[in-house]
DSSP file (Angstrom, degrees, kcal/mol; ACC not computed):
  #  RESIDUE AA STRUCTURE BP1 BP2  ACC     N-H-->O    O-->H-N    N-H-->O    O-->H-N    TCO  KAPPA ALPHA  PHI   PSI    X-CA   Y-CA   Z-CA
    1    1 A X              0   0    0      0, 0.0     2,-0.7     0, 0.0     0, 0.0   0.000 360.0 360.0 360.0 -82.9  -11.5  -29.3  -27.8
    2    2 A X        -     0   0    0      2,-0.1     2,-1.3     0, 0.0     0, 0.0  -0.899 360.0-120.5 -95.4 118.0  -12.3  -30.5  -31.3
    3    3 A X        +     0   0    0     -2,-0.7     2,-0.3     0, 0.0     0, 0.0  -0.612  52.7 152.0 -45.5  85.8  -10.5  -28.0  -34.0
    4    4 A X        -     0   0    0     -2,-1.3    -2,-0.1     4,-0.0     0, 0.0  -0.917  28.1-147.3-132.7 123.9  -13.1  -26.7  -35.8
    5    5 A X     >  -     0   0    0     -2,-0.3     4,-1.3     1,-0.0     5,-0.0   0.234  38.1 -92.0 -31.0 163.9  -13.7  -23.6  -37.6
    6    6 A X  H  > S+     0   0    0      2,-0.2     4,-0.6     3,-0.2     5,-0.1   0.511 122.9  40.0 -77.9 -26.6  -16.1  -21.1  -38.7
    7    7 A X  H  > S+     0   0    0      2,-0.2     4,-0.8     3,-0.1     5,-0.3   0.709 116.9  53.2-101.3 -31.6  -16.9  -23.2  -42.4
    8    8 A X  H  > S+     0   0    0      1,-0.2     4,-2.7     3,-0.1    -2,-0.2   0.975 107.1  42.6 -66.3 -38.6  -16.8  -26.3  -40.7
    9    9 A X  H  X S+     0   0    0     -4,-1.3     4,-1.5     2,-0.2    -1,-0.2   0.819 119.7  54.5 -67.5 -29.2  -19.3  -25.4  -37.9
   10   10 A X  H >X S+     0   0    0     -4,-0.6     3,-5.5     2,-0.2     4,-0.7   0.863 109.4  43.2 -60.6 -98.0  -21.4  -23.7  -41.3
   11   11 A X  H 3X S+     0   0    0     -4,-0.8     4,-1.7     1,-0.3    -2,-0.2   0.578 115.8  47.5 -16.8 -76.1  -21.3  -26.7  -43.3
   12   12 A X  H 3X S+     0   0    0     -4,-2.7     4,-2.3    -5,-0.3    -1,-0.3   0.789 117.8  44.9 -31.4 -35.1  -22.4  -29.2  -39.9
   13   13 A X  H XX S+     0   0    0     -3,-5.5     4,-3.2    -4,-1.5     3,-0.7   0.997 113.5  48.1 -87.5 -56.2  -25.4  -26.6  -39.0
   14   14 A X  H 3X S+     0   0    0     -4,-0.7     4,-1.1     2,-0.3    -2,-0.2   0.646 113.3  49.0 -69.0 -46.8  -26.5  -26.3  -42.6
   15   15 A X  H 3X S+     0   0    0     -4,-1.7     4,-1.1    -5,-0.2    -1,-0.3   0.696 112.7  48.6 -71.9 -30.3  -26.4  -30.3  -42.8
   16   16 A X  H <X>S+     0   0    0     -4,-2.3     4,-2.0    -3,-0.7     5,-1.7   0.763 105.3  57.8 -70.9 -27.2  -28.3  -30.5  -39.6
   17   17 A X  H  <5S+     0   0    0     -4,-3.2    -2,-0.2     1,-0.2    -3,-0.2   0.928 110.9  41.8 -54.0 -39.2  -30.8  -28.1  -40.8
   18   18 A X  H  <5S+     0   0    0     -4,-1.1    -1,-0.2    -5,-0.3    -2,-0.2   0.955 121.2  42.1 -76.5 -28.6  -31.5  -30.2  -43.6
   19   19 A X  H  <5S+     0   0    0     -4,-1.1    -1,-0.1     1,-0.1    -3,-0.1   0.724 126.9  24.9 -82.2 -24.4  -31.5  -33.7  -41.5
   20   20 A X  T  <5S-     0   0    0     -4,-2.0     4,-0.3    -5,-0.1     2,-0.1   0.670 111.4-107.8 -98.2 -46.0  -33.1  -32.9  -38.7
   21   21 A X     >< -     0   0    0     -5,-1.7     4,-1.0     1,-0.1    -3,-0.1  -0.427  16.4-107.6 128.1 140.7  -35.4  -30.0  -39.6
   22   22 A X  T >4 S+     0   0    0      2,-0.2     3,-0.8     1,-0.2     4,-0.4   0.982 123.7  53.1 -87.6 -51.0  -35.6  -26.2  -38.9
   23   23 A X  T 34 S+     0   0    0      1,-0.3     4,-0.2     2,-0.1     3,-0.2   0.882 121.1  36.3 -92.3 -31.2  -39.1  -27.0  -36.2
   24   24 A X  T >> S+     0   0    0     -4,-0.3     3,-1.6     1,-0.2     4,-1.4   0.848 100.0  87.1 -77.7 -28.0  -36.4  -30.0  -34.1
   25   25 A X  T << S+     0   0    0     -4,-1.0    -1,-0.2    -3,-0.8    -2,-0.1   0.651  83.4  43.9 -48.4 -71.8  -33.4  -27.9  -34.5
   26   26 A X  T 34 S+     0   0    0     -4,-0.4    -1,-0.4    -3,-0.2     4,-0.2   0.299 111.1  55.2 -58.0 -11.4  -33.4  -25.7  -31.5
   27   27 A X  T <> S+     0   0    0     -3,-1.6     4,-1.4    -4,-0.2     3,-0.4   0.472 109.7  63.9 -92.6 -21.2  -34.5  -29.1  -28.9
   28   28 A X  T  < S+     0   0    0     -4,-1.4    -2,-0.2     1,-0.2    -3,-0.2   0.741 112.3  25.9 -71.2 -13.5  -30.9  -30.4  -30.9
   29   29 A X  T  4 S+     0   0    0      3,-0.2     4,-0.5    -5,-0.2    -1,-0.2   0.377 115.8  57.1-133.5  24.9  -28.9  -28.2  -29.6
   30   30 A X  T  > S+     0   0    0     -3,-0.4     4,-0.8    -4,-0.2    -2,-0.2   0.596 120.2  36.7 -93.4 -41.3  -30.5  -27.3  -26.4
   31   31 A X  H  X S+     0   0    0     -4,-1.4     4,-1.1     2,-0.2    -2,-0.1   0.577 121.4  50.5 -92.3  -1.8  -30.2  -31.5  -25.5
   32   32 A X  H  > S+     0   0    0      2,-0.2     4,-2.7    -5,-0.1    -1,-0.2   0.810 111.2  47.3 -92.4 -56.2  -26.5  -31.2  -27.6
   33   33 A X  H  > S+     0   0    0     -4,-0.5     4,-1.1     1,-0.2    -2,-0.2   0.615 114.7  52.1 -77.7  -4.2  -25.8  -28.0  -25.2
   34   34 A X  H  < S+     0   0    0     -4,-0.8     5,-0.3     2,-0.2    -1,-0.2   0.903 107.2  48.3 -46.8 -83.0  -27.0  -30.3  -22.0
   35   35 A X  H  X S+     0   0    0     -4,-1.1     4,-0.9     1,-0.2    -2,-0.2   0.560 105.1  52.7 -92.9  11.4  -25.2  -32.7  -22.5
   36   36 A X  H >X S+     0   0    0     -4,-2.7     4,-1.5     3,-0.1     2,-0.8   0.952 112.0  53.1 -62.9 -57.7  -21.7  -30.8  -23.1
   37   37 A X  H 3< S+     0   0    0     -4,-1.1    -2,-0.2     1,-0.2    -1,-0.1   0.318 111.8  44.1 -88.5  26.4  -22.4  -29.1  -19.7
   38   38 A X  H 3> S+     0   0    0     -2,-0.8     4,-0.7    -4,-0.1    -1,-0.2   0.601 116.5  45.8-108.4 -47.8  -22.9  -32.7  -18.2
   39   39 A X  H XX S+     0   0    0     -4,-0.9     4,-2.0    -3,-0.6     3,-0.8   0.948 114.8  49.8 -57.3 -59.6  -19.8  -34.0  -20.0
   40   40 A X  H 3X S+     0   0    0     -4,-1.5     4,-2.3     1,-0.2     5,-0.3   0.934 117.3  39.9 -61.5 -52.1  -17.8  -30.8  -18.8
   41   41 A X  H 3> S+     0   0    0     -5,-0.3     4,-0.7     1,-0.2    -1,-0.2   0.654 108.7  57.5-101.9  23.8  -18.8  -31.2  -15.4
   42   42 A X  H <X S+     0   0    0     -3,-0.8     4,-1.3    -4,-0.7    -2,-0.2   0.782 112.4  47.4 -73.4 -56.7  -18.4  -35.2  -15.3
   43   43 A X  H  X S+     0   0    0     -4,-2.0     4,-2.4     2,-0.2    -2,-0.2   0.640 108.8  58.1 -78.6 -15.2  -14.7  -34.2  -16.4
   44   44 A X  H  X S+     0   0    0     -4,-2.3     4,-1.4     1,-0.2    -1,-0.2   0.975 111.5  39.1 -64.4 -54.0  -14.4  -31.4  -13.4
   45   45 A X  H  X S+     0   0    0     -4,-0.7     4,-1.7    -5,-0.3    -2,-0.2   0.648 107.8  56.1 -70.7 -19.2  -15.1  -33.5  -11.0
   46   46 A X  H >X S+     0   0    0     -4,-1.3     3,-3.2     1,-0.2     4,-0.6   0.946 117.9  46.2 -52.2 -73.2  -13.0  -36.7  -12.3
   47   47 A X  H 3X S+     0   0    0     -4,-2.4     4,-0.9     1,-0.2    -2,-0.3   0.529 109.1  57.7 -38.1 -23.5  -10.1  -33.6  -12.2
   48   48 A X  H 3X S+     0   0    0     -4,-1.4     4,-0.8     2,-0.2    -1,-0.2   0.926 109.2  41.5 -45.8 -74.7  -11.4  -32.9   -8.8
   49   49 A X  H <X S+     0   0    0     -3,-3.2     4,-1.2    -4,-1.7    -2,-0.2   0.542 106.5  58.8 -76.7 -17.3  -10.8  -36.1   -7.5
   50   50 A X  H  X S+     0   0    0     -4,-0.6     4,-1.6     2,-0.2     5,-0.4   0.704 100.1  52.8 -96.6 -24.2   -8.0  -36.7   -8.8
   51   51 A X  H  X S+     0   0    0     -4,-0.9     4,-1.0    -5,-0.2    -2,-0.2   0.852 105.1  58.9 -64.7 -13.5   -6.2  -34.1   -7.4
   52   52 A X  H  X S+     0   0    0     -4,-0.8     4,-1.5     2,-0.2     5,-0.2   0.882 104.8  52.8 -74.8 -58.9   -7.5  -35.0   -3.9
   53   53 A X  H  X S+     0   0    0     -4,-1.2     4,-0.8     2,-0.2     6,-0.2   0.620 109.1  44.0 -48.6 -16.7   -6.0  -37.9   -4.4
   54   54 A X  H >X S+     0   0    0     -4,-1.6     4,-3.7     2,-0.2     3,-0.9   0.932 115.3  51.9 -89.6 -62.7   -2.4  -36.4   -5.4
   55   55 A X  H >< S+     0   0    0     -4,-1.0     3,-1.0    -5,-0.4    -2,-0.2   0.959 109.0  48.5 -79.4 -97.0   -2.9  -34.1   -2.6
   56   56 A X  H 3< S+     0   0    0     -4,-1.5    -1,-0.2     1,-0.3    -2,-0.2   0.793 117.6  40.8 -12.6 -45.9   -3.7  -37.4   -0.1
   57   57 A X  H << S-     0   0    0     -3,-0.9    -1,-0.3    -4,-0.8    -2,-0.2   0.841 118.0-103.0-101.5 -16.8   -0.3  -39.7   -1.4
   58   58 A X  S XX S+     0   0    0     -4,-3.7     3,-2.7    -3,-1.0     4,-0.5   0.229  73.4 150.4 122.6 -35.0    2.2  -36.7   -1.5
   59   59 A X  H 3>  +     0   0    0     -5,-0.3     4,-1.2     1,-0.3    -4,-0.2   0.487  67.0  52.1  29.1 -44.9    1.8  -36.7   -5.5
   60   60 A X  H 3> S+     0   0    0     -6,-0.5     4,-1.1     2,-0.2    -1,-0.3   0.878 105.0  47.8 -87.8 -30.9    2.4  -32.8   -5.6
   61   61 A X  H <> S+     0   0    0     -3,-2.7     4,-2.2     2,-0.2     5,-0.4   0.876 115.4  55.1 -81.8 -26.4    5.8  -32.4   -3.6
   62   62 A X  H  X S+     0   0    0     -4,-0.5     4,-3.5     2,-0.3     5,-0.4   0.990 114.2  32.0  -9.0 -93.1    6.6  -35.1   -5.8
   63   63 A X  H  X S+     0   0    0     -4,-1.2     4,-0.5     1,-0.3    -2,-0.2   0.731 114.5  60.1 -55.7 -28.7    5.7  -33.4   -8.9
   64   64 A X  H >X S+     0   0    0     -4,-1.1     4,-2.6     1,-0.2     3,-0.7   0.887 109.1  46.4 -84.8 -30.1    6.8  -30.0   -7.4
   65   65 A X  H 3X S+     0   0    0     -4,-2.2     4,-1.7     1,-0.3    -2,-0.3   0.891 112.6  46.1 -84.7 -19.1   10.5  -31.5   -7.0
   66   66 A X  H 3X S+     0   0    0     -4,-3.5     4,-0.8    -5,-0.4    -1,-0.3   0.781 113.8  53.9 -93.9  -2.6   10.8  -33.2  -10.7
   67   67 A X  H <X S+     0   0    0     -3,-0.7     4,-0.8    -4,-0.5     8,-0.2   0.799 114.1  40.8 -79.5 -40.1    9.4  -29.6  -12.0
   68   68 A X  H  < S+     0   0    0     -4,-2.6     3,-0.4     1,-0.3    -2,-0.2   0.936 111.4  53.0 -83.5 -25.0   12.1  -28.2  -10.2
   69   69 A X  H  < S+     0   0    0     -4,-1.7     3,-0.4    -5,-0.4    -1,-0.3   0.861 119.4  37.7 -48.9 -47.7   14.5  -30.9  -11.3
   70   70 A X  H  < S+     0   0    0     -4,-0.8    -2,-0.2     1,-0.2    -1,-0.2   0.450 126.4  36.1 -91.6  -5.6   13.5  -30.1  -15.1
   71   71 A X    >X  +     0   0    0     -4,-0.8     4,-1.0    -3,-0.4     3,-0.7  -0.110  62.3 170.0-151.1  28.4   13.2  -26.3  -14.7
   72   72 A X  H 3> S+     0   0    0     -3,-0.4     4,-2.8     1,-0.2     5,-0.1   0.885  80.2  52.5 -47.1 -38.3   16.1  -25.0  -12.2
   73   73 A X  H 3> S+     0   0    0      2,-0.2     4,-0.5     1,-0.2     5,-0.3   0.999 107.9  44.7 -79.1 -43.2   15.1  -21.3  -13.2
   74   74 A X  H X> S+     0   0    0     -3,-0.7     3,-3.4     1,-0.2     4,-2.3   0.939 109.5  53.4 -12.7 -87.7   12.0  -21.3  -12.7
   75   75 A X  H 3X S+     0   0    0     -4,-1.0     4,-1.1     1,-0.4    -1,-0.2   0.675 114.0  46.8 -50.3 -38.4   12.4  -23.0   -9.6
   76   76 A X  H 3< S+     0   0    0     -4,-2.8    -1,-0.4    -5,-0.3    -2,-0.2   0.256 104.4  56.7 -79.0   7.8   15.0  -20.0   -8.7
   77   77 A X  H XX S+     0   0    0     -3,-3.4     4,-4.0    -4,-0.5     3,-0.5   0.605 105.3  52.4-120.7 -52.7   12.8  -17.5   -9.8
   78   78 A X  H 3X S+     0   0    0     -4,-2.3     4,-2.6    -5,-0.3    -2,-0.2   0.904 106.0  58.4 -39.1 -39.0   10.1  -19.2   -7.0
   79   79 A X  H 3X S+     0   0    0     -4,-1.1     4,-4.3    -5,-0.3    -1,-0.2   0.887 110.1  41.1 -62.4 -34.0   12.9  -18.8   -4.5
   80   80 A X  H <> S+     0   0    0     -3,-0.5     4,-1.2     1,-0.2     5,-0.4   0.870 111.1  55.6 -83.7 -26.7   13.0  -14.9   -5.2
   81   81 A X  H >X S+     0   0    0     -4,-4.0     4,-1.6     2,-0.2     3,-1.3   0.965 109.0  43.7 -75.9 -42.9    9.8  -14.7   -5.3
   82   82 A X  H 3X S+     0   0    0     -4,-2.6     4,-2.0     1,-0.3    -1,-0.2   0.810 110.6  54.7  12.0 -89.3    9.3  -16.2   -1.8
   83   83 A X  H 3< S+     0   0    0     -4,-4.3     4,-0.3     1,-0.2    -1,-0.3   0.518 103.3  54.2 -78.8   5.9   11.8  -14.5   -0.4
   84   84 A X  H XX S+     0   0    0     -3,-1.3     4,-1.3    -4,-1.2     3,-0.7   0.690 106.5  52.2 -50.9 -39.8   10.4  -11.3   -1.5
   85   85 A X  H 3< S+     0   0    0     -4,-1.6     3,-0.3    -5,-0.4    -2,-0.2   0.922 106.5  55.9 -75.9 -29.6    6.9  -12.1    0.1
   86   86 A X  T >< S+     0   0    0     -4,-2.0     3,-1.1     1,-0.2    -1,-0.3   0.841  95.0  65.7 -67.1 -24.2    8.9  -12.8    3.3
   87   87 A X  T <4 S+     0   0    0     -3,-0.7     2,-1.5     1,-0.3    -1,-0.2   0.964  96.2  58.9 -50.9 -48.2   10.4   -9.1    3.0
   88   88 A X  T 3< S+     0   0    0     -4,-1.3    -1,-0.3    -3,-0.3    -2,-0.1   0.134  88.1  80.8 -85.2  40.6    6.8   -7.8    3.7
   89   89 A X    <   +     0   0    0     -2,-1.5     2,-0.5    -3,-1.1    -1,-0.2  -0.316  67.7 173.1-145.9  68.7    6.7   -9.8    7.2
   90   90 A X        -     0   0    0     -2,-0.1     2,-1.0     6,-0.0     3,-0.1  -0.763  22.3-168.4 -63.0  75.7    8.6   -7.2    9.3
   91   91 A X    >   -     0   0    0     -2,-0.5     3,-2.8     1,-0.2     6,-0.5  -0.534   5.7-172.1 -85.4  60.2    8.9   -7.7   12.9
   92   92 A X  T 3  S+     0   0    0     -2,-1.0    -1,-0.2     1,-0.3     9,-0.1   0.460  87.0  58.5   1.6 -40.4   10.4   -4.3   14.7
   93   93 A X  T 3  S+     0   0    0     -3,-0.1    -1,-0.3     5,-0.1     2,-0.2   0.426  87.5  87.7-110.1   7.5   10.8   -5.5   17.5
   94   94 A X  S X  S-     0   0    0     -3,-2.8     3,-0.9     1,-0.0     4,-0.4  -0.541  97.9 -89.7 -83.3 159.7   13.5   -8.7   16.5
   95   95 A X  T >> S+     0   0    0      1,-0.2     4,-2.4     2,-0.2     3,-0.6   0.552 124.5  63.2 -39.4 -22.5   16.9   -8.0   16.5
   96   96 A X  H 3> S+     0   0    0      2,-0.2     4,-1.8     3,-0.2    -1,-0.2   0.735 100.9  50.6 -81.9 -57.3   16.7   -7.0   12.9
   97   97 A X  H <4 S+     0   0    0     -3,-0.9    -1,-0.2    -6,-0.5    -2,-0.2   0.363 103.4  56.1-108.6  47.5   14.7   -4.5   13.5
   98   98 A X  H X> S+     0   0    0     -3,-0.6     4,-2.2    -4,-0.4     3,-1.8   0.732 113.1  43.5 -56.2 -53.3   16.7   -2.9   16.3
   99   99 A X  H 3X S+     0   0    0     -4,-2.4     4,-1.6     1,-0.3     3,-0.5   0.982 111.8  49.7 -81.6 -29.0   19.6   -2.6   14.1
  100  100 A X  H 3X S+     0   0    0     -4,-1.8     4,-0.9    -5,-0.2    -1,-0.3   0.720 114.1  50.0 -75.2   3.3   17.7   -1.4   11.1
  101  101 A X  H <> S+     0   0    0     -3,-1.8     4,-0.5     2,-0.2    -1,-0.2   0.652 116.1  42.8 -90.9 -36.1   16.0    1.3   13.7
  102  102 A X  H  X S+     0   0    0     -4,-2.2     4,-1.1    -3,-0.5    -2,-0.2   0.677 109.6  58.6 -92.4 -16.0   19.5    2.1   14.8
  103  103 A X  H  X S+     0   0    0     -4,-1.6     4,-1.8    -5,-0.3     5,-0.3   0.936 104.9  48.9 -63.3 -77.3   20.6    2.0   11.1
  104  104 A X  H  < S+     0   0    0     -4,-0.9    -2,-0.2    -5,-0.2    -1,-0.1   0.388 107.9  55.9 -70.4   7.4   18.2    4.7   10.2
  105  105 A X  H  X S+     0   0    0     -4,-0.5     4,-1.9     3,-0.1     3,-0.2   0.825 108.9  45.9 -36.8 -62.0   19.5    6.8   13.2
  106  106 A X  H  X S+     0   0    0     -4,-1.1     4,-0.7     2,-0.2    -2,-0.2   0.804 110.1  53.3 -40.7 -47.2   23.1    6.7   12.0
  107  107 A X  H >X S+     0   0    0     -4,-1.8     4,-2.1     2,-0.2     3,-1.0   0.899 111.0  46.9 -82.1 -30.0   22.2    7.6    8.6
  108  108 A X  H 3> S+     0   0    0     -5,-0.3     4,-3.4     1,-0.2     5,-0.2   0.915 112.8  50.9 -79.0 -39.3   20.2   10.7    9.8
  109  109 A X  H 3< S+     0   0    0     -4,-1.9    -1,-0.2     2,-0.2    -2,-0.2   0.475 110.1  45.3 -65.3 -11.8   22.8   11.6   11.8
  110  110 A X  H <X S+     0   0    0     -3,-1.0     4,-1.7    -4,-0.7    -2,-0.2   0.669 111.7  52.0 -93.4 -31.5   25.2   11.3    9.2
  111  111 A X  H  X S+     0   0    0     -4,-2.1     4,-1.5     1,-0.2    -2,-0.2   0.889 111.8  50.5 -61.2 -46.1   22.9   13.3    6.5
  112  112 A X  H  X S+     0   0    0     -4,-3.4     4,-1.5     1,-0.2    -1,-0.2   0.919 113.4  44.0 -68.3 -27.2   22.6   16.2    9.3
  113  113 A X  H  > S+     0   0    0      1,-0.3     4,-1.2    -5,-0.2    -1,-0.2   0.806 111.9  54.1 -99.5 -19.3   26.4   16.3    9.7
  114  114 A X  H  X S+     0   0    0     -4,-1.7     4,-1.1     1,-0.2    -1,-0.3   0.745 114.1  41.2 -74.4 -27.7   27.0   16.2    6.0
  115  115 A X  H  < S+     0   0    0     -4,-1.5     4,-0.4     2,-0.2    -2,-0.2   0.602 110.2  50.9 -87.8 -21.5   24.8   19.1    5.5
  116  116 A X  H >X S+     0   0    0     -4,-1.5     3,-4.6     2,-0.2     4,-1.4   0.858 113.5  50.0 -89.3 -68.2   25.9   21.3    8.5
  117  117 A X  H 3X S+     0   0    0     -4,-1.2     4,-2.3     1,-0.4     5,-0.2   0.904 118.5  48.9 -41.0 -45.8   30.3   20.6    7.0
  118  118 A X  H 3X S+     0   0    0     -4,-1.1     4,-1.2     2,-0.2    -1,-0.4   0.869 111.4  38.7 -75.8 -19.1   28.5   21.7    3.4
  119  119 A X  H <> S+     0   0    0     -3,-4.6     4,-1.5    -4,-0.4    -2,-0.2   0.945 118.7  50.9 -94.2 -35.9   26.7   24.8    4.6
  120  120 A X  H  X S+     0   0    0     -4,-1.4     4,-1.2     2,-0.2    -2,-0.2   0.752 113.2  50.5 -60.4 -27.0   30.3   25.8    7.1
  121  121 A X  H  X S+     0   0    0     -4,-2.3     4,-2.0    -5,-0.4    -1,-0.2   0.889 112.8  44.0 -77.6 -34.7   32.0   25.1    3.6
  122  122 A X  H  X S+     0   0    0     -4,-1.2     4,-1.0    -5,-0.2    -2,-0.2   0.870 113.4  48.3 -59.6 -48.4   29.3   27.8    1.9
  123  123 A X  H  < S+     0   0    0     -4,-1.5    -1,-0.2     2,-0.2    -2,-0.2   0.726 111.8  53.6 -87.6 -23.2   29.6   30.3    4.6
  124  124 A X  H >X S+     0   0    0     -4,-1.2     4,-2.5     2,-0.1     3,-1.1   0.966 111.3  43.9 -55.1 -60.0   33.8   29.9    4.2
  125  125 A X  H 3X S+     0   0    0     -4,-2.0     4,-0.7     1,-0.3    -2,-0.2   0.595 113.2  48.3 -85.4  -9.3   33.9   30.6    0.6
  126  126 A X  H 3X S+     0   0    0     -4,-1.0     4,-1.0     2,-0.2    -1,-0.3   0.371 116.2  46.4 -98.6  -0.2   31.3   33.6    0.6
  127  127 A X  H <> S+     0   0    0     -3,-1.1     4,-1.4    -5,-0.2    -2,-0.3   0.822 113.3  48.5-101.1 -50.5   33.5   35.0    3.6
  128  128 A X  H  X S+     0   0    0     -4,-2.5     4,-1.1     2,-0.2    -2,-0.2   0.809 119.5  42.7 -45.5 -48.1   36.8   34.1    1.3
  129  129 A X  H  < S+     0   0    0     -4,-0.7     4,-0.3    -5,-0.2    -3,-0.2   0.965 112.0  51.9 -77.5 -46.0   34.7   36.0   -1.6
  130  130 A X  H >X S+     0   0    0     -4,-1.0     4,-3.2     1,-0.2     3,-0.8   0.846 108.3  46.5 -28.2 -55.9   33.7   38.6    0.5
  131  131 A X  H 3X S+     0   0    0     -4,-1.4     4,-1.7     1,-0.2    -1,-0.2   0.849 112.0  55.6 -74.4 -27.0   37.2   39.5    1.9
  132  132 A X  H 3< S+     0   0    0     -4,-1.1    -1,-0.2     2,-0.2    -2,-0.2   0.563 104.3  49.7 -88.9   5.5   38.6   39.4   -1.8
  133  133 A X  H <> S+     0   0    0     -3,-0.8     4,-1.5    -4,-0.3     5,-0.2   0.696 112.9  50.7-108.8 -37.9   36.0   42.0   -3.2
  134  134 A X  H  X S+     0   0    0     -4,-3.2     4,-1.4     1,-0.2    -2,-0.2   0.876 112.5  46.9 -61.9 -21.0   37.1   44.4    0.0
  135  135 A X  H  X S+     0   0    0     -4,-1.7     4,-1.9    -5,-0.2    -1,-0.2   0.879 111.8  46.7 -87.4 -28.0   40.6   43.9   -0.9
  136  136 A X  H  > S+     0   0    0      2,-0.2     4,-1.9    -5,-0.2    -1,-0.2   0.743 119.2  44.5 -75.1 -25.8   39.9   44.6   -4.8
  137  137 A X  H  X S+     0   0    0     -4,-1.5     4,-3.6     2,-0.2    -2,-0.2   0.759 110.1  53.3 -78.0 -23.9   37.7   47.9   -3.6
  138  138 A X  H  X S+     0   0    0     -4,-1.4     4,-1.1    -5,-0.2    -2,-0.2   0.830 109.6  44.5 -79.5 -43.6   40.2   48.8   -1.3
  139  139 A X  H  X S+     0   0    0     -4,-1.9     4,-2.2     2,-0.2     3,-0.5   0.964 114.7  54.1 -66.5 -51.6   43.2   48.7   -4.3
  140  140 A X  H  < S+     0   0    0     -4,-1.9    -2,-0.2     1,-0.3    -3,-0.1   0.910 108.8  46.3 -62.6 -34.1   40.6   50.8   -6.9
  141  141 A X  H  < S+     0   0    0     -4,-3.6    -1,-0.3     1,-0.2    -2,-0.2   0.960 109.7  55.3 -62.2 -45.2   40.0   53.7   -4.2
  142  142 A X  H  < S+     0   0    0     -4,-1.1     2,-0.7    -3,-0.5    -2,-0.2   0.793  92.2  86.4 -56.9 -48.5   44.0   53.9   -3.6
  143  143 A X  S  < S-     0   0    0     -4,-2.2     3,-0.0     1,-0.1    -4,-0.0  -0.284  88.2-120.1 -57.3 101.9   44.6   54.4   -7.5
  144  144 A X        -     0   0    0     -2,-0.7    -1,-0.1     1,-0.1    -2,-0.1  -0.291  42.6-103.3 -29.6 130.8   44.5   58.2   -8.7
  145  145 A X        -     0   0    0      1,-0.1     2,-0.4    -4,-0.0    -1,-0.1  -0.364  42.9-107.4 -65.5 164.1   41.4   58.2  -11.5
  146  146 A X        -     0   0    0     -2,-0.1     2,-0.2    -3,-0.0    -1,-0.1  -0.708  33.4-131.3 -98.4 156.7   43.1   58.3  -14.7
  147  147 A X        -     0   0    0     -2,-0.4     2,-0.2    -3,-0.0    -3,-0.0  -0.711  15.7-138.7-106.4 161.6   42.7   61.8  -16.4
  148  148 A X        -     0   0    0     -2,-0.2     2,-0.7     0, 0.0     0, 0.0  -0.537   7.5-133.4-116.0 175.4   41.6   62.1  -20.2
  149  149 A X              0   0    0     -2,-0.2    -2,-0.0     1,-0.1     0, 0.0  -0.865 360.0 360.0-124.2  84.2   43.0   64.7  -22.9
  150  150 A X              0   0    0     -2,-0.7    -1,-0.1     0, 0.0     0, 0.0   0.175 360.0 360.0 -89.8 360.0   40.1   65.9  -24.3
């Protein structure tokens, strides 16, 4: 409210001690600290009232369209935000969420079918590995062992 400092507020307390008196001192700033919180809530209630009064002539859609006029991101940034808070107001049972019910069928039904074609592709290539380790035992028994000349 008023800019003042820690040397300024010294200097003022220290000049009312001396003008007023250390025994009046404390009833000066108990009837000073009165009447700020008379003054503060004199000035809520102006604000009070005039914002009931903005509210009454339309004074805020007013003021919300020349903010959004001054301030377009902002004002697009309200929009997302908005339509986020609408996300969380889900109805099941509109069309919307039929097909997103029928959406996450499909998708499970594609995940199972993707997983069974990978596990027949696993069970190929260890049947493929399989057959190529009988065929590799099959050549080493058919070779004569090599003899040594020791």
């Amino acid at each position: 409210m008023f800019d003042l400092g820690w040397t300024e507020m010294l200097v003022i307390g220290v000049v009312a001690l001396i003008v007023v008196g250390p025994k009046d001192l404390p009833v000066l700033f108990r009837t000073l600290g009165q009447f700020v919180g008379k003054a503060k809530g004199m000035a809520r209630e102006f604000s009070r009232a005039m914002n009931d009064a903005a509210d009454e002539s339309g004074m805020k859609d007013v003021a919300k369209g020349l903010k959004a006029a001054t301030n377009p991101i902002n004002s697009a940034m309200d929009g997302v935000k908005n339509a986020a808070a609408d996300l969380g107001k889900f109805d099941p049972d509109s069309e919307t969420g039929k097909l997103s019910a029928d959406r996450a069928e499909q998708t499970k039904k594609i995940q199972a079918a993707t997983a069974r074609a990978a596990a027949d592709r696993k069970m190929k290539d260890a049947q493929e590995a399989q057959a190529a380790a009988a065929k590799l035992e099959a050549v080493r028994d058919a070779e004569p062992p090599e003899k040594s000349d020791t």
